[in-house]
C-alpha positions in Angstrom: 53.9 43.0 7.6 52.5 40.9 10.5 49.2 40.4 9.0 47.4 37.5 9.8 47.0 35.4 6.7 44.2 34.0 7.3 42.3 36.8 7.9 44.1 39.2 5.4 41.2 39.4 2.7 38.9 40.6 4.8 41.2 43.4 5.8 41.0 45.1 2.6 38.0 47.8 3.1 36.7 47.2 -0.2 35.6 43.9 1.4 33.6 46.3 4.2 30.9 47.6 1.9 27.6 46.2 0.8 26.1 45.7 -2.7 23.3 44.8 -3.9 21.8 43.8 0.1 24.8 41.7 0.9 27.5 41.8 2.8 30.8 41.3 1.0 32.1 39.3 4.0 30.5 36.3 3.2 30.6 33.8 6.2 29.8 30.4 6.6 30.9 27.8 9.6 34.5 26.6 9.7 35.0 23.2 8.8 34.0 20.9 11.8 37.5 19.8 14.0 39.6 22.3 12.5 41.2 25.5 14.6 42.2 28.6 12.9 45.0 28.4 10.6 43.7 24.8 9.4 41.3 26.1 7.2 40.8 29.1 5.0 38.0 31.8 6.3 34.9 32.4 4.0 35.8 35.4 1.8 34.6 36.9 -1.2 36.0 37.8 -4.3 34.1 40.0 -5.7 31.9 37.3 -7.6 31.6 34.4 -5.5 31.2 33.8 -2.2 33.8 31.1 -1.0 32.8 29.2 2.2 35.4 28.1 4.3 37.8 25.6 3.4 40.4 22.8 5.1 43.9 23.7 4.2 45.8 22.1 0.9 42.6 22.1 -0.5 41.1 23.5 -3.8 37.3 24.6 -3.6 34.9 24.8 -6.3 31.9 26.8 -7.2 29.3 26.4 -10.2 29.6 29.7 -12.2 27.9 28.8 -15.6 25.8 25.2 -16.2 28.0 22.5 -15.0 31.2 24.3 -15.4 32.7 24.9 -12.1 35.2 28.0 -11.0 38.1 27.1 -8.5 40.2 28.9 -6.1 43.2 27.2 -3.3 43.6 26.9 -0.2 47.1 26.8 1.2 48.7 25.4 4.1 48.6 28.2 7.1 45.1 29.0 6.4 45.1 31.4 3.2 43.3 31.5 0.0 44.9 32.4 -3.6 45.2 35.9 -4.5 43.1 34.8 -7.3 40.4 32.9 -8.3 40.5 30.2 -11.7 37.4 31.7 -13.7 39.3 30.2 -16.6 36.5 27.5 -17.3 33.8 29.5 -16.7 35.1 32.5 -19.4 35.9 29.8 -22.2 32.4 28.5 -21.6 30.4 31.9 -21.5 32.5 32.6 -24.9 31.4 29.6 -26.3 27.2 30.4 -25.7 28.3 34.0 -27.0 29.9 32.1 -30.5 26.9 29.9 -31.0 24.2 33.0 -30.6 22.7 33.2 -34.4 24.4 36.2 -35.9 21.4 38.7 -36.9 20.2 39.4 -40.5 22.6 41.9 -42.5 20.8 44.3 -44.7 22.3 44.5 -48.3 23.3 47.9 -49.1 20.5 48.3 -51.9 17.9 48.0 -48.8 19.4 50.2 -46.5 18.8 52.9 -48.9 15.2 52.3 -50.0 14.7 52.1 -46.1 16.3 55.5 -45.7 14.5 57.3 -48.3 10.9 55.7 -46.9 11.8 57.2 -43.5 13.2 60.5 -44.9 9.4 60.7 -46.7 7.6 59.5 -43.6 9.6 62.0 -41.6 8.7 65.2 -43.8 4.7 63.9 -44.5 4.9 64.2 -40.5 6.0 67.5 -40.6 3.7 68.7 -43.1 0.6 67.3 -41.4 2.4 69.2 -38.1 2.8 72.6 -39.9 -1.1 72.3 -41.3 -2.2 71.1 -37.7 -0.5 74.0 -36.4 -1.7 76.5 -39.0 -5.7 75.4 -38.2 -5.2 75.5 -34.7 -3.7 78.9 -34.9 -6.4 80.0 -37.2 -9.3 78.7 -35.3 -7.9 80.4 -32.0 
C-alpha cells in the first residue's frame, strides 16, 4: 500500500486522540546509533506505552508484580500487530481465584432476613402515615 512500516501504527487516527491527559503517541528517543528502519518507533497499544526498540528484538513491560508483557520488533523497523498480554492475564486470573469467596446465606436465613425488612419497611410507613396525619392536623 506503500506505507511506511515503521511509522504505520501511528497512522491509524485512533492513535491521534488523547485519554485520560495523555497522548496516545507515546514517544521516547530512538535507540542511540541506529537510523530509521533499525529500530521500531515508540507506539502505543492501547495499554502500554512501548519505547522504541532496535530491530529483531523483543521488548518487555511490567504489567502486574513481576510478570512482564512482551511485544517484537521485526527486521525493517516494525512492531507486532499484537502485543503478548498472555502472562499478565494468567496472572491477574490467578489473584482473582485466590480472592476468599464471600459468606453464602442458607436459604432458611434469607427468609427470616426478608420478612424483618418487609416489617421494618411497613412500621416505616405507618410512623410516615401518622407523621403525616399530625402534621396535616396541626396545620
Amino acid at each position: 500500500m506503500g506505507e511506511d512500516r515503521s511509522t504505520r501504527h501511528f497512522m491509524h487516527p485512533h492513535y491521534d486522540t488523547t485519554r485520560d491527559g495523555q497522548n496516545k503517541n507515546c514517544s521516547s528517543e530512538p535507540p542511540p546509533g541506529l537510523s530509521p528502519g533499525q529500530y521500531c518507533s515508540a507506539d502505543h497499544d492501547n495499554l502500554l506505552c512501548w519505547k522504541a526498540a532496535p530491530e529483531n528484538t523483543t521488548a518487555v513491560q511490567p504489567c502486574v508484580g513481576n510478570v512482564m508483557a512482551h511485544r517484537h520488533c521485526h527486521a525493517g523497523g516494525y512492531w507486532d500487530n499484537k502485543s503478548d498480554y498472555a502472562a499478565c492475564i494468567q496472572a491477574i486470573s490467578q489473584l482473582d481465584e485466590s480472592t476468599p469467596n464471600p459468606p453464602v446465606i442458607d436459604n432458611d436465613t434469607a427468609v427470616i432476613m426478608s420478612y424483618v425488612y418487609f416489617i421494618g419497611c411497613v412500621i416505616s410507613l405507618i410512623f410516615l402515615v401518622i407523621s403525616l396525619f399530625i402534621f396535616l392536623w396541626f396545620k
